[in-house]
N, C-alpha and C positions, 0 to 999 in steps of 0.2 A: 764530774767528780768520780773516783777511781778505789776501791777498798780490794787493794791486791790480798792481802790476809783473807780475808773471806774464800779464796782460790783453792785453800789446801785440803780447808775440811772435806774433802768429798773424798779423799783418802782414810778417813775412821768414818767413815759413815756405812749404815745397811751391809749390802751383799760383800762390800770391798774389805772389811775386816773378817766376813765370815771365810772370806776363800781362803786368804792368809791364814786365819786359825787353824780353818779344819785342815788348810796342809800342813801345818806346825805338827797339828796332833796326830794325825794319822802317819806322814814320816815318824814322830818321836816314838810311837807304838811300836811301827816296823822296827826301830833301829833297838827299843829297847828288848824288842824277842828277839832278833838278831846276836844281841849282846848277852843275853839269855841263856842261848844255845850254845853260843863259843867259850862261854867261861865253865858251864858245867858240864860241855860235851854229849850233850841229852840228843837223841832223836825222837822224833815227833811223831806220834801215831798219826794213821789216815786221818784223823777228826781233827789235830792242830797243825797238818800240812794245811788242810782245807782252811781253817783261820789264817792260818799265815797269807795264803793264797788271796784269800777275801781283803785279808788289810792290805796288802802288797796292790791288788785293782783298786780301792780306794785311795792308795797315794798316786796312782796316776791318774785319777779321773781329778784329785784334785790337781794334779799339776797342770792338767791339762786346761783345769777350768779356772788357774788363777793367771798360766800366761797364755792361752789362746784362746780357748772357747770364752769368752768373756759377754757370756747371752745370758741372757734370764730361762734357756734352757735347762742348765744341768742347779738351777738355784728354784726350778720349783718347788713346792710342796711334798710332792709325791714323791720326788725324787732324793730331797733330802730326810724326810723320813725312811726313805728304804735305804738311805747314807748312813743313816742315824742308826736304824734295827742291824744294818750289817756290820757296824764299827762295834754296836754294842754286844751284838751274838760272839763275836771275835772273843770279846775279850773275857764272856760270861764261859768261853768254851779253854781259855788259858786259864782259867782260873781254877777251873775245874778235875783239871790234867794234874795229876799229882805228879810228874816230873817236871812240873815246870812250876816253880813256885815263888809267883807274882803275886803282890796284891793288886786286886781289880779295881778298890776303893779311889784312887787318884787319878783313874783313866776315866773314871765313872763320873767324878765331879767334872773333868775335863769335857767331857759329853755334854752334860748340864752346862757348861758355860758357857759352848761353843754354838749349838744347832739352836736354841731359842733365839741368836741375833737374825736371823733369818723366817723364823717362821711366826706364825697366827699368834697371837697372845695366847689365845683359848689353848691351839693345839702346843703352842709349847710348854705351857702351864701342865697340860696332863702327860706331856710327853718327861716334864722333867719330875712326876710323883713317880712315872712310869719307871726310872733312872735311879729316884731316891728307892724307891722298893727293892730295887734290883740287886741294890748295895746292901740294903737290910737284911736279903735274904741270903747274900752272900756271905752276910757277917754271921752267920749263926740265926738268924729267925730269931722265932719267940722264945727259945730256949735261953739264946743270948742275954748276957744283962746286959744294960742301958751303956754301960761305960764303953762294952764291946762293939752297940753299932749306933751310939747317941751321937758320937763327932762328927764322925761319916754325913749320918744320916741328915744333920741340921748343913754339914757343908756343902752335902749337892742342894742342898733345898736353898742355900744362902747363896752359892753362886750362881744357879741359874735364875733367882731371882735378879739378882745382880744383872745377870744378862739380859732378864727381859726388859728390866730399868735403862740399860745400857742400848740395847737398841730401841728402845721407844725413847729415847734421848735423841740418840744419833738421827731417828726418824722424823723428829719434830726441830730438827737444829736444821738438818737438810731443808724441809720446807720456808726455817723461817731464811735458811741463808738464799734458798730459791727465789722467795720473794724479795730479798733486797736487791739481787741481781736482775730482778726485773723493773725494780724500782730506779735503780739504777739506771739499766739502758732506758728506761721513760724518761726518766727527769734527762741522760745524756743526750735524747730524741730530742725534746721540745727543745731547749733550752738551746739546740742547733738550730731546728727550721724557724724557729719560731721569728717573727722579726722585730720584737720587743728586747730588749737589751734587760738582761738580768745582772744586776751587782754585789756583791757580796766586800763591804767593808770591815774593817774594823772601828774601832771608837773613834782612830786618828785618821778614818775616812779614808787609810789606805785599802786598795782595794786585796780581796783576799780569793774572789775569783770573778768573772765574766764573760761571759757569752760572747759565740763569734760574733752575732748581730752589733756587739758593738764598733767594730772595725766600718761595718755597712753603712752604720748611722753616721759615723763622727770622722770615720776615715786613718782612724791609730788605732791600730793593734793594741791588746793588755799587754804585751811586752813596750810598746814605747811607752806606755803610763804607767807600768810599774820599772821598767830594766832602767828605760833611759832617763826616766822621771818627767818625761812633757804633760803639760798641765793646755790644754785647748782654753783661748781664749771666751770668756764669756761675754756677752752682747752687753754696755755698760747701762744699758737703763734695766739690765735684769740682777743685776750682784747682788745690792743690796738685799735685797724681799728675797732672794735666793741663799743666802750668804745667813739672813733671819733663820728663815724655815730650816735651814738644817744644823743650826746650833738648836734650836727649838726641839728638833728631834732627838738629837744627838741625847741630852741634858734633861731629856722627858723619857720615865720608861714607861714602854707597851705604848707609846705615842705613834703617830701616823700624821702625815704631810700629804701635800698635793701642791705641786709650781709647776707653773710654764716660764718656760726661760727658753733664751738662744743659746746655741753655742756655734763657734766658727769652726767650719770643717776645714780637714784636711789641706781643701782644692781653693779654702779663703770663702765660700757661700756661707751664709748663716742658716743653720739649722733652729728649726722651730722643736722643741722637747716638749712633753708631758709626762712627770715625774712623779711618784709615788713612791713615796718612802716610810720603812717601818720596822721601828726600834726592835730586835731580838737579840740584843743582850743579853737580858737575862735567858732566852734559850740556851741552855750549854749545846745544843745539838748546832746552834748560829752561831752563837757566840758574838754578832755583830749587827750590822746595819743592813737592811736587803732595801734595793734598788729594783723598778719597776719602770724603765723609761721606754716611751713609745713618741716614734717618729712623725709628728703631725705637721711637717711642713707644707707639702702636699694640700690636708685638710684645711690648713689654716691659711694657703693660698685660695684653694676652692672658697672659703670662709670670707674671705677677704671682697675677691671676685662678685658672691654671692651677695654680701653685703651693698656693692656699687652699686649690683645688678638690680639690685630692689629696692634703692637707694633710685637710683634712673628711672626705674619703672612707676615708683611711684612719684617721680616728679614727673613724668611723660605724664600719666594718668592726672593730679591735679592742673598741670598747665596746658592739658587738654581743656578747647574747650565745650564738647561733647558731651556729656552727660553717661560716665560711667558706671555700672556697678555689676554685682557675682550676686546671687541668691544661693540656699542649700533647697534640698528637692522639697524643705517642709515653706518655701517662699521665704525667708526670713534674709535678709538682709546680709551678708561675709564682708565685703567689701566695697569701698565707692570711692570716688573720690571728688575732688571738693564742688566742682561745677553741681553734681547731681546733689551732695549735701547742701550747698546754697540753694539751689533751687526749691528744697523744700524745707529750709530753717534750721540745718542745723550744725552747729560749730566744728563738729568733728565727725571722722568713721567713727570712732567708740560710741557715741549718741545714736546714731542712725544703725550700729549692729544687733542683730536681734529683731527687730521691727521686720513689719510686713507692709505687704501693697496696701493691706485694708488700714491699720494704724495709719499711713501717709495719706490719703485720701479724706478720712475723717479729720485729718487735722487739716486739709487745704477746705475742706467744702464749709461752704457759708451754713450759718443757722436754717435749718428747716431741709434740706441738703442733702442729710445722710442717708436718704434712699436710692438719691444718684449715687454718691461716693459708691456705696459700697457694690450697685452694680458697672462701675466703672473699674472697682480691685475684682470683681468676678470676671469679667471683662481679660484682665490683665494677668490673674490668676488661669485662668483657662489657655493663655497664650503659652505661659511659662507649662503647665502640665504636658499640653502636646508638644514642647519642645522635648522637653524627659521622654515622652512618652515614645518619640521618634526617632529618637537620638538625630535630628533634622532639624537645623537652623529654620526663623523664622524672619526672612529681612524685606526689607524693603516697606513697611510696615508707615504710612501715612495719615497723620490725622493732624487735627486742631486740638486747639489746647484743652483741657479739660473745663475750666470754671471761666466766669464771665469777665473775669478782669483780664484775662489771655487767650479770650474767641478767637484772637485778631492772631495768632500766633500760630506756627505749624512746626510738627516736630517730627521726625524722620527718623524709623525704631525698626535696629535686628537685633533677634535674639540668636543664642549659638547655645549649644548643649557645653557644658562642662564635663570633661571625661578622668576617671582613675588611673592608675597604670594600664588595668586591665580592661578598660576601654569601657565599664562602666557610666554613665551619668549620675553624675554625683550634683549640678545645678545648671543653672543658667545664667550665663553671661550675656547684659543687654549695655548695647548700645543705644543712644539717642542724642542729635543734632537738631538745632533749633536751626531750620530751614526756612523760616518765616520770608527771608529776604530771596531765596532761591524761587523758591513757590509763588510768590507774587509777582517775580517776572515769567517764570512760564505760564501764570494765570493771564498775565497781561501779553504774551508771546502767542498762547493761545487763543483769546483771546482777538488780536490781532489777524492772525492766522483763520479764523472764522468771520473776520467780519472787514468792512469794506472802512478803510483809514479816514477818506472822505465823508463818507454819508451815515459811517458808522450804523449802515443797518449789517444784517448778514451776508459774507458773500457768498460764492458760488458753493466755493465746500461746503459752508454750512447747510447751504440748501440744498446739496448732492446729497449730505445725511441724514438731516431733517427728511427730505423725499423719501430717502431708503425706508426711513422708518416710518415713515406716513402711510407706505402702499402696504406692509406688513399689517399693520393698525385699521387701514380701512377694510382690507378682507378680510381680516378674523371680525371684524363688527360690518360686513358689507354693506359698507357708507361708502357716500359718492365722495370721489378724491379731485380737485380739477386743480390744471395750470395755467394761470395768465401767463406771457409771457409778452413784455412791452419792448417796443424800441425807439426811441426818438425821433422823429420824421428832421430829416434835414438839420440833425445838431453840430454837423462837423462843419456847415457853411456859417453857424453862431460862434463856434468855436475861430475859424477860421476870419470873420468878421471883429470879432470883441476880443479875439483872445481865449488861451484855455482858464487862466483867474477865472474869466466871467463866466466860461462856460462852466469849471468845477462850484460856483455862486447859485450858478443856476438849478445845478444836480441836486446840491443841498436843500435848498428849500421846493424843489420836485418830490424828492424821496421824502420831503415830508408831507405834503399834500397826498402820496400817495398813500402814506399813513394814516393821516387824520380821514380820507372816504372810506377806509372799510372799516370792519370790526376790530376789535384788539383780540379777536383768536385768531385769524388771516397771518401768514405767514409772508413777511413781505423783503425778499432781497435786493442787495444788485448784485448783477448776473458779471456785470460788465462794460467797460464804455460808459453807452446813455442806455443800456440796457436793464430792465428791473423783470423779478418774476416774483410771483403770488401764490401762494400754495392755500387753498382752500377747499373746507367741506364741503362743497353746492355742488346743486346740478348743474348741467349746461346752463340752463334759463336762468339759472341765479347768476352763474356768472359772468355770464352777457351783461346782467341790469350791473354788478359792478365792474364790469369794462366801461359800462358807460359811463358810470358815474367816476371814474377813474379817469376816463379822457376829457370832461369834464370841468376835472379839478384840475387838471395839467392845463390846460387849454386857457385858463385866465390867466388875465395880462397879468407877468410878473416885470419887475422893476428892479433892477439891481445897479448900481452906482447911476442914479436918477438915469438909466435905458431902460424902457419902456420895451418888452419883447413879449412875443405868444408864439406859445411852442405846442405843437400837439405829436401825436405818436400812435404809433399802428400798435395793435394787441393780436395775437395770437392765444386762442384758447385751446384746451388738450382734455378730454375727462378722460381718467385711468379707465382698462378693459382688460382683459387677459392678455393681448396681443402683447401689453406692458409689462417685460420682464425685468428690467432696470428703470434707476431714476433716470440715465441717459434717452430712455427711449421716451419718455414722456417729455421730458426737454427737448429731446429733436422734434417730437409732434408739435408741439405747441410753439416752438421757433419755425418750423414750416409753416402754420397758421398765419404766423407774424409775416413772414416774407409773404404768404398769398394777400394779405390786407395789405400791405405794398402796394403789389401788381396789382391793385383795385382801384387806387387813388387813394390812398393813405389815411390817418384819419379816423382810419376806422376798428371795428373789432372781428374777425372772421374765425371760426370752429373749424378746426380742422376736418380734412377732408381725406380720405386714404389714396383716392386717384391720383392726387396732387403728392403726396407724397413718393408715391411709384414714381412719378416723373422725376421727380426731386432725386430719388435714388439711381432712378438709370441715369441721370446725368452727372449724380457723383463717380458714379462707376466707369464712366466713358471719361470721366476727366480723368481716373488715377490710372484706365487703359492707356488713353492719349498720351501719359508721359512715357510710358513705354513705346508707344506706334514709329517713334522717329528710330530706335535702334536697333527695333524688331523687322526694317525694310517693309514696313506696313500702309507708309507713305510712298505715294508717286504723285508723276505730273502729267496731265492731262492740255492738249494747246489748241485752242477756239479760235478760228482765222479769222482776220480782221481783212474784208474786202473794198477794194475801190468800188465805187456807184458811179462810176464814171467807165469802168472799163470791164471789172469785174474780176481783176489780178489780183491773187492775195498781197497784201501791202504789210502783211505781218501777221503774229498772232500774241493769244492773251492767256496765260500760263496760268490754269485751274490747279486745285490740289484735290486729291481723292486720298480716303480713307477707307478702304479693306483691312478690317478687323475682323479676325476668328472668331472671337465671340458673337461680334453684332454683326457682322456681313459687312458689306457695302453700304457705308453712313453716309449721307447728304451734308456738302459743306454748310446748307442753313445750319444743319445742328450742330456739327462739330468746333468750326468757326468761332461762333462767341464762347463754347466749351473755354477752346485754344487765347483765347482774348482775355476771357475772365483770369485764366489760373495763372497766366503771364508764358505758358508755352510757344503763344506765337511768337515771339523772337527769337527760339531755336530754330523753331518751324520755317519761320520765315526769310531766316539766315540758310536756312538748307537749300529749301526752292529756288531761291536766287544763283546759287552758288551752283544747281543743278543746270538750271535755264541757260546761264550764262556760260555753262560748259558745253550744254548740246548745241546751243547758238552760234559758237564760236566752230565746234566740228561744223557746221552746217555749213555758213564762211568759208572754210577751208576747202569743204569738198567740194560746193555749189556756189562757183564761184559768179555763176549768174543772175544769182538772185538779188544782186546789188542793195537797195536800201532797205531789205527786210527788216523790220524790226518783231522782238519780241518784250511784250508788258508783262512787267513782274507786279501784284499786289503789293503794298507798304502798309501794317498796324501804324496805329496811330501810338501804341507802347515802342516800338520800332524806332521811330523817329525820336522818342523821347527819352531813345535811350545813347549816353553820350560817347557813347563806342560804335555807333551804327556809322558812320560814314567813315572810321576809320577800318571798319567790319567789309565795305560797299568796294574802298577801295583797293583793298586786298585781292579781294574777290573779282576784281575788274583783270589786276596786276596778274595773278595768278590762271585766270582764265584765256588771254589775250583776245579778250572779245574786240569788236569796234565799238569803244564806249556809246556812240550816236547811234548804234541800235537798240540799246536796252532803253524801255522805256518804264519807269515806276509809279505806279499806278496808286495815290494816295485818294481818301474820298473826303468828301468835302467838312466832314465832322470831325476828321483827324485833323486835319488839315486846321479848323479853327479853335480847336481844341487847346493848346497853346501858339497864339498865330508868331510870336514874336522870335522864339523858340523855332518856329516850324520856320518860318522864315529862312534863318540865320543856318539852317541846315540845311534848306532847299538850293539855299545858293550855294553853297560849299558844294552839293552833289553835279548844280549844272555846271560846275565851273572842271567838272572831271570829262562831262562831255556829253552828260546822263541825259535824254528825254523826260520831262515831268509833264503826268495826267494826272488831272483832277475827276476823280469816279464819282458817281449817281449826283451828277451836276443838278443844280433844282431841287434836290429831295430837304437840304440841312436848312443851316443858318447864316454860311459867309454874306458879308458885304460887300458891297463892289469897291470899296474904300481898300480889304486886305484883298479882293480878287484880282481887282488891278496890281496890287503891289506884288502877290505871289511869282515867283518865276517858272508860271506853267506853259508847257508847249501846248496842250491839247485839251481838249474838253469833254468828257464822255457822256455822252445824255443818258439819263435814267429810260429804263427800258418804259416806267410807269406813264411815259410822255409820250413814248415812240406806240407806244399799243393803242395810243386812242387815234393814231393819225388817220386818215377816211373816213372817220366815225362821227369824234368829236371834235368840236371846232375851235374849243378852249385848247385842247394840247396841241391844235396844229399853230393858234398862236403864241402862246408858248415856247413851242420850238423854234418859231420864226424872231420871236426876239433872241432865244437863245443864241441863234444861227448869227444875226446883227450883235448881239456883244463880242462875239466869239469872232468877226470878223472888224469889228472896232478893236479887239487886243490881239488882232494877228495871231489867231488860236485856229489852232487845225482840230474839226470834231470830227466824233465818232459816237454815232447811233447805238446805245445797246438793245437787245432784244427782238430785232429784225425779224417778224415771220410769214411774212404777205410781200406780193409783189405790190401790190397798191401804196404799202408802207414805202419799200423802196422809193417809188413816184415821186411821194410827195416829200421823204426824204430829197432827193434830186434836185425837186421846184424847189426846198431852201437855200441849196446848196452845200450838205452836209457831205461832208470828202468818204467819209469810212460808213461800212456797215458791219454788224456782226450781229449773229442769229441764227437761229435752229432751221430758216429759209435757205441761210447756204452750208451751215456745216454744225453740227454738235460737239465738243472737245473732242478731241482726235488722242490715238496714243504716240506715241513718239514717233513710232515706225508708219504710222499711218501720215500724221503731218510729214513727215519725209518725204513720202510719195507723192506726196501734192506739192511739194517743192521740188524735186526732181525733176515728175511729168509737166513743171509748169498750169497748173492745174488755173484755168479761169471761168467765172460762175456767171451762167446767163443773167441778166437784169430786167428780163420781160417774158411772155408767155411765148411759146410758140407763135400764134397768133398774131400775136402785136410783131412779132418780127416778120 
């Protein structure tokens, strides 16, 4: 809104009429001495040049100071008093001049009317008595009568009152016009930035002015709603109740409304309003209706949104089925929703708001109760405090049900802090999950996991835990701690006879005998297999007496699907000592125990022993060496000549294996052998040897072409043979080498050999049909029968050395040998003597007729380079003493 009129008054206001004045009057002064001077022809003493002079610089200080200097310099105080005293001396000094004959009377009131719009109240107050005297004295003084200086004297006093009226007018007009102009540009500020829409109607709702913001809101300018007349469509579910309210207002005075209504904008969107309207009719300064509309579509979408959002959230939260709710930091209940309210009775959040853990509790606990409940809300109260107190969730949080009609039930609880904007705790949010069915399969997972399916006593974890915390327990109270450790003597042959059914029949009602002989504090697992261990407080002597009594109760006839069987079992015992740093190590002692009652004849119960343990350890260590020894070049071959007793030619030799180990030196194949046999390494092993034999064999062939039917014997495991790639292994290696197959001869012993005979058999012949030689080693020592020794397809027989050492001596192994020599020449079998070390040996070797000898009498294993040179030189071994020759 715009009050141009208001614009001018600053042209009669203060210093702007005083400047015009006092140039009025001080020009009119000059022009009237001027005028003075030329009509009576008067010259003017030094004293009314000097006046003329003086008024003539004050018309140009004001000219100066009405169109340039236009400061509040030449309008101070000090300066228009000395304006004031100089205009008035002027005129007090032409009055006085008897050729000049002016009255001073109307210059004087002129003064008075002029210099108090500019100055003090106070000082213009005394400056205009100062004026009205001046005229009095002028007029004649006190001699004067009243009529002479009464006019005068009331008119300078009347018009410079007048003036001081006139400027403290003009001074209080100027401030109030000040203040509208500021009022003004305020109301023209807001009513711009602002982005509520202001409207100013009349009666007939035409509008009478409006804010830009309405353009913003609605998208039509006040000229298309007043010039052109367009009326914006209003949303039809809002006309009516809209349409109401502002005849309502209209028709009511000093009345006030409030509607939300649509209207369609400009671009076709509907806008969401909130309207405020209020009757000033009767205002003459309104004269109309004012408008207050604010654009809440925005809002009302946020509203909207916000609405769904917790609309959603609180159907997430009841059709969870979780057990939700919000506490405030005094525990009191905010929010839940319906699972948690079901659970404790009650129909709605409003019911359950307000309430606390203690209230819920006392209403779930039975009669007599309430000293649990309410340390059960202490309990829950204390969780909730250190969550505030931490601002640190509390989760994962596992228990059982609180009262006795939901022991059986388990519930799974985090708590999380509740935070402000300003990150505050303001409560706690708890979660809880009725995991009842989760939890009872990890019970049972666990459970399982701890104990043996079969026999359902503990297995081995449990009892790897159980121990851990057993040896802890026994030396902080130094008690004796021991371990039985059993193993079934010969159950894989029940197993393999009856089946495993019978044998898993069997374990069961085992592990239960082994329960019912000891005490119910005894600790009793299965380890494994047909293996069980016993963890118990005794000393050794005590639990020797229950070893016994433990093989005992194994040892009776048990009976399962009407078979009649009796099983017994070796015990290994272990008492903890210091040396015991783990449960492992008391397990390996007391499982070494068990394997030493083995090697005793089984049956029985033996205490460990440390020596037996050392053995036990260096033989683990040389087995996990030995899988290294084959790539480490750690292995070689060694070749023990095999001689005619007939001539004394080497007729071949028999391919030893040595082991040179860094660690252990130079091991003996007694020891490393079965090592190699146990862990299953012999059939790399023995794959290599071969593969080696048969290489140097073949160089030998090549370069010594004289030694015509030499052969070389290779050792065969009995794993070897029974493995189903070995002769397609044999005859690579034959292919590969271009040995003369009819030299290599392979050396199997008669344990291997019966060991699977049927198997061995069907393998044997496949090798002779490549062209191979087959000897059967430490002939006499096993179990063949002449039933599979006739059928085997062996060329040679090798006699055990333990036959050949008694020959001269004893009379049993010289017949022996003699029958041996008579089978061996009923199956057309070429023998060979082992262990030769006496010429007397020799002899009676001879008198059988035995073809071959070998023995530390003519040669000790030889190395490669060495057997060379004895094949080279033709090397042949006397067969008598000097003497006798």
């Amino acid at each position: 809104m715009r009050t141009e009129s208001l614009r001018t008054l600053a042209v009669y206001a203060g210093s702007d009429i005083f400047r015009i004045a006092a140039l009025l009057l001080h020009a009119t002064l000059l022009l009237h001495i001027v005028l003075l001077m030329l009509s009576n022809q008067l010259g003017l003493s030094q004293l009314g040049t000097g006046a003329v002079l003086a008024v003539s610089l004050m018309v140009v200080l004001a000219f100066i100071r009405y169109f340039w200097l236009r400061t509040s310099l030449l309008l101070r105080t000090p300066f228009v008093l000395l304006e004031m005293t100089t205009v008035t001396s002027a005129i007090i000094v032409f009055s006085l001049l008897d050729e000049f004959p002016a009255s001073p009377m109307p210059w004087l009131i002129a003064i008075a009317g002029v210099f108090p719009l500019v100055l003090n109240t106070r000082i213009a107050s005394v400056a205009i008595m100062i004026v009205a005297g001046i005229g009095y004295a002028l007029n004649g003084g006190v001699d004067a009568t009243i009529e002479a200086w009464g006019p005068d004297l009331f008119a300078t006093l009347s018009i410079g009152c007048l003036s001081l009226l006139l400027s403290r007018t003009l001074h209080l007009n100027r401030i109030a016009l000040d203040q509208v102009r500021t009022n003004e540009r305020r109301f023209n500020t807001i009513v711009r930035v602002t982005r509520h829409v202001f409207i100013i109607t009349d009666k007939a709702f035409r509008i009478q002015f409006a804010n830009p913001a309405l353009q913003e809101v609605i998208g039509y300018s006040l000229e298309d709603l007043t010039e052109k007349g367009i009326r914006p469509a209003m949303h039809p579910d809002d006309v009516d109740e809209h349409r109401s309210k502002m005849h309502f207002l209209r028709d009511t005075p000093h009345s006030e409304i409030f509607s939300r209504h649509r209207i369609q904008h400009r671009d076709g969107h509907w806008v969401s309003l909130e309207t405020r309207g209020y009757n000033m009719l009767h205002d003459s300064a309104i004269g109309g209706l004012i408008f207050s509309i604010e654009d809440v579509t925005l809002r009302r979408s946020v509203e909207v949104k916000l609405q769904q959002e917790t609309a959603m959230l609180r159907a997430v939260l009841d059709l969870n089925p979780s057990m939700i709710y919000a506490k405030d930091t005094d525990g009191r209940f905010t929010v839940s929703n319906q699972s948690f309210q079901q659970r404790f009775g009650y129909a709605s959040e409003a019911d359950l708001r307000g309430k606390t853990a203690y209230d819920l509790c006392l209403q779930m606990a039975d009669p007599g109760e309430e000293m649990k409940a309410l340390d059960i809300a202490d309990e829950i109260r204390e969780q909730d405090e250190q969550v505030i107190r931490s601002g640190k969730p509390l989760q994962d949080i596992e228990a059982r049900g609180f009262w006795r009609k939901d022991l059986d039930r388990w519930f799974h609880t985090s708590k999380y802090p509740l935070l402000d904007a300003k990150g505050k705790t303001v409560g706690v949010l708890g979660v809880s999950q009725d995991v009842t069915k989760r939890k009872q399969d990890e019970l049972q997972i666990e459970y399982q996991a701890m104990h043996d399916i079969l026999t359902e006593l503990p297995n081995r974890r449990y009892l790897v835990n159980t121990l851990d915390s057993a040896i802890v327990a026994s030396r902080q109270r130094q008690a004796s701690l021991t371990l039985l450790f059993l193993d079934l003597d010969f159950f894989k042959s029940l197993n393999d006879t009856h089946g495993h059914d019978f044998g898993d029949k069997c374990l069961i009602e085992i592990s239960k005998r082994i329960v019912d002989a000891l005490p119910a504090k005894d600790f009793v697992a299965r380890f494994g297999g047909n293996e069980f261990a016993i963890l118990t407080n005794a000393s050794l002597a005590e639990a020797a007496v229950k070893a016994n009594k433990v093989m005992q109760a194994i040892s009776e006839r048990l009976i399962i699907d009407d078979v009649s069987v009796k099983i017994q079992t070796s015990i290994g015992i272990a008492q903890l000592t210091e040396e015991h740093q783990t449960p492992a190590d008391l397990i390996r002692d007391a499982d070494a125990a068990m394997y030493q009652a083995k090697d005793h004849g089984r049956n029985r119960a033996e205490i460990y022993d440390a020596a037996m343990q050392i053995k036990l350890t260096r033989h683990a260590r040389m087995d996990v060496a030995l899988r290294f020894a084959l790539e480490r070049n750690e292995l070689s071959l060694v070749y023990q000549p095999k001689v005619s007793l007939s001539d004394g030619k080497i007729k071949g030799f028999e391919v030893l294996m040595r082991w040179d180990s860094p660690e252990y030196g130079k091991i003996s194949p007694a020891d490393f052998i079965p090592i190699a046999e146990a862990s299953g390494m012999m059939v790399p092993i023995g794959i290599w040897a071969m593969e080696k034999a048969c290489r140097q064999l073949a160089t030998w062939q090549h370069r010594y072409t004289h030694i015509g039917n030499l052969t070389v014997a290779i050792n065969v495991s009995m794993r070897q043979l029974l493995q189903t790639t070995f002769f397609s292994q044999v005859r690579e290696i034959l292919e590969s080498s271009q040995v003369i197959p009819s030299s290599i001869e392979l050396e199997l012993t008669e344990t291997s050999a019966m060991a699977n005979p049927m198997q061995t058999m069907e393998t044997l012949s496949m090798l002779k049909r490549l062209g191979l030689r087959l000897a059967l080693d430490d002939f006499g020592t096993g179990y063949s029968s002449l039933a599979y020794l006739q059928r085997l397809p062996i060329d040679i027989l090798k006699i055990d050395k333990a036959f050949v050492q008694g020959l001269g001596t004893s009379h049993s192994d010289r017949e022996i040998i003699h029958l041996m020599m008579a089978l061996a020449k009923t199956l057309n079998l070429e023998t060979v003597a082992e262990g030769v070390e006496t010429l007397l040996q020799i002899q009676e070797l001879q008198k059988t007729g035995c073809n071959l000898g070998q023995g530390y009498l003519f040669s000790p294993p030889l190395s490669t380079d060495e057997a060379e040179a004895m094949i080279r030189n033709s090397h042949v071994f006397p067969l008598a003493s000097p003497a006798a020759r």
